[in-house]
N, C-alpha and C positions, 0 to 999 in steps of 0.2 A: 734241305728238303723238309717242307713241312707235313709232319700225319697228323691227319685228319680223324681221333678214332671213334668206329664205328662200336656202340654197345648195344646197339637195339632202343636208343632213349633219343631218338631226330634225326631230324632232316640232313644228313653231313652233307650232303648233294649240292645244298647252298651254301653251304660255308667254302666248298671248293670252286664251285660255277665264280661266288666273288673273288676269290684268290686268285683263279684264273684270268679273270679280267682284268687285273693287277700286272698279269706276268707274272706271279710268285709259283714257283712250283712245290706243288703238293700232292699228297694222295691221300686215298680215304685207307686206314688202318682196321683191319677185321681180327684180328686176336694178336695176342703178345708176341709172338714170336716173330712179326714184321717191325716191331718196335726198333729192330738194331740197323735199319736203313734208313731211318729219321734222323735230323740233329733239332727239332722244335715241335713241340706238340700242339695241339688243340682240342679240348676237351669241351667238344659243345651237346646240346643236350636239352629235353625239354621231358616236363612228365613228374612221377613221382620220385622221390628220393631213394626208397628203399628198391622198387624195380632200377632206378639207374645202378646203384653199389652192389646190387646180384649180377648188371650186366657185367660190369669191370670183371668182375670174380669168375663168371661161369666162362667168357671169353678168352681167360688166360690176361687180361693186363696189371693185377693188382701188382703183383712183384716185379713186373718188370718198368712199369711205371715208376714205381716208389725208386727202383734204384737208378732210373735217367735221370730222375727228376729231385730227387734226395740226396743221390750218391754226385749223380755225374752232374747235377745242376743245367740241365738241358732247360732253358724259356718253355715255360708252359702256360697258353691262354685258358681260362673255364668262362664256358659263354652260358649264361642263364643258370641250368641245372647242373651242368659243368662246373659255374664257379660255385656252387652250395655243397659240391662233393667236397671241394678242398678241404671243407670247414672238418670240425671235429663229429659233428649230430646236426639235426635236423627236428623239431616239434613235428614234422610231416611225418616221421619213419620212426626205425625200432633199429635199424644199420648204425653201426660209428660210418661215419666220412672218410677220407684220405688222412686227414688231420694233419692237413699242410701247412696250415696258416691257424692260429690260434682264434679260431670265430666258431658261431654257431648260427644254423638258420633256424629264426624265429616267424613265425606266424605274421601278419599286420597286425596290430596293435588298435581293434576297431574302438578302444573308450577314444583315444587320440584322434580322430577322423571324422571329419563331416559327413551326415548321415547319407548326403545326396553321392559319396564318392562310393565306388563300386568296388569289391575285392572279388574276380582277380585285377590287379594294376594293369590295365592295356592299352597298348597302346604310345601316342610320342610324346616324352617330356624332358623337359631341359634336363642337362645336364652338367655339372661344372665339375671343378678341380677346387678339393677340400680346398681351407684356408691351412695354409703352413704346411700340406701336404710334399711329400717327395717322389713328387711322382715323374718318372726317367723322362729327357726330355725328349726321344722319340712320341712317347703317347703329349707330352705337354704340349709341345708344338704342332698335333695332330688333331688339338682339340680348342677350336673357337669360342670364340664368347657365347654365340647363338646355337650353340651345340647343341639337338637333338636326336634323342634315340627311342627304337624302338622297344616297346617292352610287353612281357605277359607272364605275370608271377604275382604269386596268391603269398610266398615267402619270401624274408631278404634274409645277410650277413647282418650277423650284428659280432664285430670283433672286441676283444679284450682290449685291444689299444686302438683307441680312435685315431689314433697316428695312420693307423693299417687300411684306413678307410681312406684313398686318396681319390675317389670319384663322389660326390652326391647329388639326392637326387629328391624330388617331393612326390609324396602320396597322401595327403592328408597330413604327414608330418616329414619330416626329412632322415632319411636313410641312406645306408653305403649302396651306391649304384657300381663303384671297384674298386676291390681292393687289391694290396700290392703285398707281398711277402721277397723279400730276395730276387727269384728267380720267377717266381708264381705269381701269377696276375689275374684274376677273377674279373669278368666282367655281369653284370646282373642284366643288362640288357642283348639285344640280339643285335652285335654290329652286322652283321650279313645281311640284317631287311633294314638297316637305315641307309639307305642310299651315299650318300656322299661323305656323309659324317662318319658309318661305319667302312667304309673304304679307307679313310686314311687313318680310323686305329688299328685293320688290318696291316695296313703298309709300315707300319710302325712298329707291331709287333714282328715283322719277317726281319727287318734291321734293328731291333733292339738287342742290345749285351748286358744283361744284367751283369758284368764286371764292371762296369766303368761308373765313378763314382757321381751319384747323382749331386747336381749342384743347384 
């Protein structure tokens, strides 16, 4: 069973409406203490940084989170503002992050950028799989040449090990579109409104084991 959790920072309605379409079963999670009927989470999310890590907190999921997903290693997705929790900080906020994955969200970078592109990033753009990345071959084989996805974000990842960046993606210059830690998996875009492409990196993520050794 996948939670869905709910902090007050989006839409979960669609992240389950496409699960369900799947056949994957799911629910939508409203504070910590339903956390121990899940074995997979989803941390999706839109909005600011600092309003998302007050919801986790005032809801009851900080601790219980940390210890599924730290302790017991339970698969966890973060979708958009979801995966920039993972990170340690954010230039957006005044919050530390989950601090799951050794990254931070940085701003766009507008010296880098042609004057005519727009921040926030909206909208569909390619997306591929780093060069030499390791990324599980549930999402590798879920993701085509012509892969696109939807997006809407003013911030990305930007991680300590480029290794950690197994998705990218262009905005004027090229950035982690997902990253991968262990068990934790960040996506920057919204698979829920990419139609066919985000369908099968949910389907991916329901049957993925982060124990088995990626090759």
């Amino acid at each position: 069973m996948i939670g869905i959790i709910d902090y007050g920072a989006g839409n979960v309605r669609s992240v389950l409406n496409m699960l369900s379409s799947l056949n994957v079963s799911a629910k939508i999670v409203r504070d910590g203490s339903e956390l121990s009927n899940v074995t997979r989470i989803i941390l999706p999310g839109v909005g600011h940084f600092d309003h998302g890590m007050a919801g986790l907190h005032s809801r009851g999921f900080f601790e219980p989170l940390n210890l599924m997903v730290m302790t017991n290693k339970a698969p966890l997705l973060g979708i958009c503002l979801g995966a920039q929790l993972i990170a340690r900080s954010s230039q957006e906020g005044m919050q530390s992050g989950l601090g799951w994955i050794a990254a931070d969200v940085v701003a766009f970078d507008r010296d880098k950028m042609n004057g005519s592109l727009r921040v926030p990033h909206m909208g569909w753009s390619e997306t591929w799989e780093a060069e030499g990345a390791m990324l599980p071959n549930p999402f590798r084989e879920a993701l085509p040449e012509d892969a696109r996805f939807y997006y809407v974000h003013s911030f990305h990842l930007l991680c300590d090990d480029p290794a950690k960046a197994v998705l990218r993606t262009w905005h004027g210059y090229e950035f982690a579109a997902g990253v991968l830690c262990e068990n934790v998996i960040g996506l920057q875009f919204h698979p829920e409104k990419s139609h066919l492409f985000g369908q099968r990196l949910l389907r991916a993520f329901a049957t993925w084991n982060p124990a088995e050794v990626v090759k």
